[in-house]
C-alpha positions as protocol buffer text, in pm:
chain_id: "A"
residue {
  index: 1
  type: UNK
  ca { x: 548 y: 27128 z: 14847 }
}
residue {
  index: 2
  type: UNK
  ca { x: 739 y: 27066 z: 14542 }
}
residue {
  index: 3
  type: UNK
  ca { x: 1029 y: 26885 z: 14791 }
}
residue {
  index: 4
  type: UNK
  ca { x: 696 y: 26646 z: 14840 }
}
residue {
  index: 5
  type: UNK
  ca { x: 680 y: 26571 z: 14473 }
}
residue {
  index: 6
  type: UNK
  ca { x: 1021 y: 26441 z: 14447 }
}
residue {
  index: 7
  type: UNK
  ca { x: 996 y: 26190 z: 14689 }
}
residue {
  index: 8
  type: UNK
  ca { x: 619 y: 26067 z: 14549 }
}
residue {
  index: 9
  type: UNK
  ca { x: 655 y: 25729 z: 14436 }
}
residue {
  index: 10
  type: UNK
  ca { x: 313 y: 25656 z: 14359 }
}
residue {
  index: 11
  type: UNK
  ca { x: 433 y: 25779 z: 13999 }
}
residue {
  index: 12
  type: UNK
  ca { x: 99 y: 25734 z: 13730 }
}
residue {
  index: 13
  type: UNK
  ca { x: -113 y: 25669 z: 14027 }
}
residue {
  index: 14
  type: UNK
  ca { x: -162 y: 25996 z: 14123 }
}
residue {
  index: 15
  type: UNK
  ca { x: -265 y: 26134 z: 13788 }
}
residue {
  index: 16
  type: UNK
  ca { x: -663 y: 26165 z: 13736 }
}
residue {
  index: 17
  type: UNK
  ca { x: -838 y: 25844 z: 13601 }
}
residue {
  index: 18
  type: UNK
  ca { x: -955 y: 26073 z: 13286 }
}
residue {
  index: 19
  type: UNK
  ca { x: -639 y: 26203 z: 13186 }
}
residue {
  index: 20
  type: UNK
  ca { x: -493 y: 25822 z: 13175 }
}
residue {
  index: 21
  type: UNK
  ca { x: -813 y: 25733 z: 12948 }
}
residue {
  index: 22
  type: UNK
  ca { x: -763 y: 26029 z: 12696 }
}
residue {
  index: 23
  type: UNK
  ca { x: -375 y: 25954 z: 12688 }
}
residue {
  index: 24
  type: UNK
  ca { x: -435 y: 25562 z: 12601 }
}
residue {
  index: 25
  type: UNK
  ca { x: -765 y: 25660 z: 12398 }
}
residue {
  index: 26
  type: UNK
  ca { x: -527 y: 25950 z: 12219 }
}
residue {
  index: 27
  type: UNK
  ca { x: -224 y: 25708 z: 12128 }
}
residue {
  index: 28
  type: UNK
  ca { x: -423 y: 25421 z: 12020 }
}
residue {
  index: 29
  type: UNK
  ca { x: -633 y: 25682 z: 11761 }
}
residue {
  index: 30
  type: UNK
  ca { x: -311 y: 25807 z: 11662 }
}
residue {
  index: 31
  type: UNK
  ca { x: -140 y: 25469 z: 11541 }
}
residue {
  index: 32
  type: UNK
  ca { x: -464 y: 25367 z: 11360 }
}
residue {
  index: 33
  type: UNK
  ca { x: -444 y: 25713 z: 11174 }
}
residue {
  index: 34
  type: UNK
  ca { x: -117 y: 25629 z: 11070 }
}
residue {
  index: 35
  type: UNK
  ca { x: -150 y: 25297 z: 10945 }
}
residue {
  index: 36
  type: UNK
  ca { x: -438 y: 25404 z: 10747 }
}
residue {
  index: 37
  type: UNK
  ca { x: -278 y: 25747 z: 10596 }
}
residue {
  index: 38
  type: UNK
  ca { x: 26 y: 25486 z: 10526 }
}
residue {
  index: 39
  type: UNK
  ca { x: -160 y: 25251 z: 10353 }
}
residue {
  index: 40
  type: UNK
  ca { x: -313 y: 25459 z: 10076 }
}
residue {
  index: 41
  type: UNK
  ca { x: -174 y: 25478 z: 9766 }
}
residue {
  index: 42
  type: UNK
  ca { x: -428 y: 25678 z: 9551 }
}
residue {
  index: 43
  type: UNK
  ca { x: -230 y: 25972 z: 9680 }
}
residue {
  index: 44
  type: UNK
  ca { x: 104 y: 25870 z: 9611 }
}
residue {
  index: 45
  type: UNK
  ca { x: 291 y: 26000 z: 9310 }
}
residue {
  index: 46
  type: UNK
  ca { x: 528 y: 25761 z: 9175 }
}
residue {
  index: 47
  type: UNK
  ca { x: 839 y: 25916 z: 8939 }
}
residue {
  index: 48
  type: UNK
  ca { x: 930 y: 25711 z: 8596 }
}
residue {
  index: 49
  type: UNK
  ca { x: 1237 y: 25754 z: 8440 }
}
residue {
  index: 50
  type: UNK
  ca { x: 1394 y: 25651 z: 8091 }
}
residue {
  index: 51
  type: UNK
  ca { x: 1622 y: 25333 z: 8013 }
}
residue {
  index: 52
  type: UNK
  ca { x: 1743 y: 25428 z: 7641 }
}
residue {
  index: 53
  type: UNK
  ca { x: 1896 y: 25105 z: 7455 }
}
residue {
  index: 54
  type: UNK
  ca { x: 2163 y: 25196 z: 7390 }
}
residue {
  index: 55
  type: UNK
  ca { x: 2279 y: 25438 z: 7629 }
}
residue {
  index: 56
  type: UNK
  ca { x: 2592 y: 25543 z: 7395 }
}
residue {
  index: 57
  type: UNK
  ca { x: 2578 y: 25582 z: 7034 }
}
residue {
  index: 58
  type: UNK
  ca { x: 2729 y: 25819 z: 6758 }
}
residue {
  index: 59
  type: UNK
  ca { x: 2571 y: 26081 z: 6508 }
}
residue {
  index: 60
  type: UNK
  ca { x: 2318 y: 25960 z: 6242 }
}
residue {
  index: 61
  type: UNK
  ca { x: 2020 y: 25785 z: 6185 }
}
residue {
  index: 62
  type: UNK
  ca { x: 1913 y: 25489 z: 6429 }
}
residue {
  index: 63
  type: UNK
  ca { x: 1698 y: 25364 z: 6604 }
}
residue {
  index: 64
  type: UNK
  ca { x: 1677 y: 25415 z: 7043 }
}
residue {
  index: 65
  type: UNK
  ca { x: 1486 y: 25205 z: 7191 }
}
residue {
  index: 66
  type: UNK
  ca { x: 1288 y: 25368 z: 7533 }
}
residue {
  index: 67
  type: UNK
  ca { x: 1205 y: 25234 z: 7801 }
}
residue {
  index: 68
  type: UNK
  ca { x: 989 y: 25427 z: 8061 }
}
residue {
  index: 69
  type: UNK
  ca { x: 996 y: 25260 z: 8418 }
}
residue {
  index: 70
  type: UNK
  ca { x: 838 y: 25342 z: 8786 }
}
residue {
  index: 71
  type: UNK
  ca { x: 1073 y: 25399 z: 9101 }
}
residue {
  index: 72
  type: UNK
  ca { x: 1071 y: 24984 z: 9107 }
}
residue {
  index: 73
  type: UNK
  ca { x: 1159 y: 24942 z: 8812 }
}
residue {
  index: 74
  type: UNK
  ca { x: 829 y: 24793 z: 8671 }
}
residue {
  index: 75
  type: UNK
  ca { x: 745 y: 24940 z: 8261 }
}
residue {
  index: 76
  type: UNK
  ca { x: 491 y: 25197 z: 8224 }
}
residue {
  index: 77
  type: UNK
  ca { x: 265 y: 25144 z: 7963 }
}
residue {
  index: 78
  type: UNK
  ca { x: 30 y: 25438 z: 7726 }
}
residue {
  index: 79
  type: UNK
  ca { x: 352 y: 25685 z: 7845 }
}
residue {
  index: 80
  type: UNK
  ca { x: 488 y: 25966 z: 7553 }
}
residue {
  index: 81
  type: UNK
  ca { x: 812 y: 26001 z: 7515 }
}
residue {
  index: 82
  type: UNK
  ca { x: 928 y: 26298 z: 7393 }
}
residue {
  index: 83
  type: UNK
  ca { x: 1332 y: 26350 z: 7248 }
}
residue {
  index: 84
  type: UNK
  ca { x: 1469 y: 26659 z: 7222 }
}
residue {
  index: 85
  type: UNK
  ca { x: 1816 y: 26848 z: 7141 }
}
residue {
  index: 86
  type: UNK
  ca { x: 2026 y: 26871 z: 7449 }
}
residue {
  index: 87
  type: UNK
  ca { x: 2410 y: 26962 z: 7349 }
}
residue {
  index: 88
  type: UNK
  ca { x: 2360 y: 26756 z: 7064 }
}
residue {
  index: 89
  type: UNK
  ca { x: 2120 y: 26841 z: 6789 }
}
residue {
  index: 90
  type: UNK
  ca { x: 1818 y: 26682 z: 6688 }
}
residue {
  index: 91
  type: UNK
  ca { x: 1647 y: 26787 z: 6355 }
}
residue {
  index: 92
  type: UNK
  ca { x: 1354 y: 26829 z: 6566 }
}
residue {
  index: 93
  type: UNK
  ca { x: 1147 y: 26643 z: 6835 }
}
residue {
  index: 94
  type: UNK
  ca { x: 1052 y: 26334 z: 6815 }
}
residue {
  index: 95
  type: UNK
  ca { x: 750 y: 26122 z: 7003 }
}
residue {
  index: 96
  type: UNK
  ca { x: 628 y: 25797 z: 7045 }
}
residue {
  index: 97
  type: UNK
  ca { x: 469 y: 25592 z: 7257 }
}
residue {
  index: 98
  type: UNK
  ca { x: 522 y: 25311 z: 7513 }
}
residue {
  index: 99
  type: UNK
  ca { x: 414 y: 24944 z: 7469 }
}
residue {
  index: 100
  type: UNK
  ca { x: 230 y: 24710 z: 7714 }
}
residue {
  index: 101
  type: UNK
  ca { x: 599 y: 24644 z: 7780 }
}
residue {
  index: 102
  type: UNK
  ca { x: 719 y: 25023 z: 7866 }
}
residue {
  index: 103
  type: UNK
  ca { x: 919 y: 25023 z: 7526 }
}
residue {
  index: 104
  type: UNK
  ca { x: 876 y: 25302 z: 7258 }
}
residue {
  index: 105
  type: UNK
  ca { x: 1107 y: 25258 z: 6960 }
}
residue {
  index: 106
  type: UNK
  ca { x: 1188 y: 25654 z: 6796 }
}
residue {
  index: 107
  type: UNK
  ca { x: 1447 y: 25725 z: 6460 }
}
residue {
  index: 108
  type: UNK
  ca { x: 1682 y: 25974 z: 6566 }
}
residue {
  index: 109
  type: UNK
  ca { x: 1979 y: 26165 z: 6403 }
}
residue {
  index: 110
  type: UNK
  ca { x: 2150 y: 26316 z: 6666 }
}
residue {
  index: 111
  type: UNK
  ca { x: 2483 y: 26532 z: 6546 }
}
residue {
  index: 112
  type: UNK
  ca { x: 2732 y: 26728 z: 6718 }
}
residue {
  index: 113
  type: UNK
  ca { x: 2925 y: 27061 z: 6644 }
}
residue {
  index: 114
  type: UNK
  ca { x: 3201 y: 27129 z: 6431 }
}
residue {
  index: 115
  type: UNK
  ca { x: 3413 y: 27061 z: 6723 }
}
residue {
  index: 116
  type: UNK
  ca { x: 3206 y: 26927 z: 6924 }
}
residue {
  index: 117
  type: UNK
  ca { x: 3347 y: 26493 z: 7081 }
}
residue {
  index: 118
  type: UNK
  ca { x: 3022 y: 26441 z: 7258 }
}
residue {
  index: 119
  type: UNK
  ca { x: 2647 y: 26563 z: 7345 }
}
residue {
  index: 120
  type: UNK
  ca { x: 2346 y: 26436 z: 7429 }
}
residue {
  index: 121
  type: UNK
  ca { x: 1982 y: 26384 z: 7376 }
}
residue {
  index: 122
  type: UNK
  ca { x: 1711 y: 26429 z: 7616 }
}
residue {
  index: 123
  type: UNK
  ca { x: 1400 y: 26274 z: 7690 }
}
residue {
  index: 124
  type: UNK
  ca { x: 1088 y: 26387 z: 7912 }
}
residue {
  index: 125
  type: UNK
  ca { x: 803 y: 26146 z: 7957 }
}
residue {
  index: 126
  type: UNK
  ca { x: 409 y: 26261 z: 7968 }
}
residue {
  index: 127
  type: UNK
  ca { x: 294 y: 25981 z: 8162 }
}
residue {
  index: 128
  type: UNK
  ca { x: -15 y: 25806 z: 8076 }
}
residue {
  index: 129
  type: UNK
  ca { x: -401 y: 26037 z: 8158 }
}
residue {
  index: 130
  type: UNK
  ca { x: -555 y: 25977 z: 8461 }
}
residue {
  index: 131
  type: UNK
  ca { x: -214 y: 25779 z: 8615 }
}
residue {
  index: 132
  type: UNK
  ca { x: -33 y: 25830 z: 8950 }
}
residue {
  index: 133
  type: UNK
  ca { x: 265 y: 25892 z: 8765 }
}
residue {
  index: 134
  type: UNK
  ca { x: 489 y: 26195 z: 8701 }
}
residue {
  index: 135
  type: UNK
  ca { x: 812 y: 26308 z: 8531 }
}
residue {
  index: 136
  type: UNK
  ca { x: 974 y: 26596 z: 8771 }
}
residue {
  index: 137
  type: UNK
  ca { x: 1328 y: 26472 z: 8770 }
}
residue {
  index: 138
  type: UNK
  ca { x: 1527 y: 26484 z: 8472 }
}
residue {
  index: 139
  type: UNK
  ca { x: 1565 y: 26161 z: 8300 }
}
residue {
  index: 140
  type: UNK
  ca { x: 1858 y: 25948 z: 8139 }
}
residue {
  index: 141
  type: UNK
  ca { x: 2038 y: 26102 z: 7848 }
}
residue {
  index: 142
  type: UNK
  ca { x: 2152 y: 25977 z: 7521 }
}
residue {
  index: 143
  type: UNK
  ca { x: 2508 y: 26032 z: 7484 }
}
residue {
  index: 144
  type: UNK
  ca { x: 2612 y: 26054 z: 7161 }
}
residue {
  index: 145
  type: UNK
  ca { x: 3018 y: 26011 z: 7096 }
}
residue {
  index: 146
  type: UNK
  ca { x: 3198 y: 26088 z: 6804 }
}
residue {
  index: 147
  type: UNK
  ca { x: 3373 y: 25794 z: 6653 }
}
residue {
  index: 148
  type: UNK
  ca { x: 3706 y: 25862 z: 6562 }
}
């Protein structure tokens, strides 16, 4: 029997007329699930990170300017923006938030250690109520430098 099946060249022919409709029916349901679970984008979650201008800068007052962008690159508007003390030290936190242009301008006066060359200043972003965005990834750092 099974030596029989070998040499069967009839190949799809001899499968059952209603197993060839579900497999056709099956596939073709499949590919229009997928193009329709692809194509929303309600559920996606898009991550923004921070562009601080400038990227570099030494200890005492100035002004950063923030910008909070999406995964393309595109400004987020109605975000927070939230600095805080990483290794170097803020006298606090400091807020603000974004423009119709992504851009949030905040005072800081980062210093460093006794003998401490460099350290940063991080930022976390709340994104804007009822958005598709979110911050789970860290985000750019200020690096502040001693000038020598």
């Amino acid at each position: 029997m099974s030596d029989s099946l070998w040499r069967d060249e009839r190949a799809i022919e001899g499968l059952p007329i209603r197993l060839v409709i579900a497999l056709v029916v099956g596939v073709a349901c499949l590919s229009v699930m997928m193009s329709t679970i692809s194509g929303i984008e309600t559920l996606q979650v898009t991550e923004v990170d921070v562009e601080p201008a400038p990227e570099v800068t030494t200890p005492g007052t100035q002004n950063v300017t923030v910008t909070v962008v999406d995964s393309k690159g595109s400004p987020v508007s109605g975000a927070t923006v939230v600095a805080k003390s990483g290794t170097a030290t803020l006298d606090g936190v400091r807020t603000g938030e974004t423009s119709a242009a992504g851009n949030a301008t905040l005072s800081l006066s980062p210093s460093l250690g006794s003998n401490q060359q460099d350290g940063t200043v991080v930022f976390e972003v709340k994104p804007p109520a009822g958005s598709s965005y979110e911050d789970a990834r860290s985000n750019t750092d200020l690096l502040v430098v001693e000038s020598t």
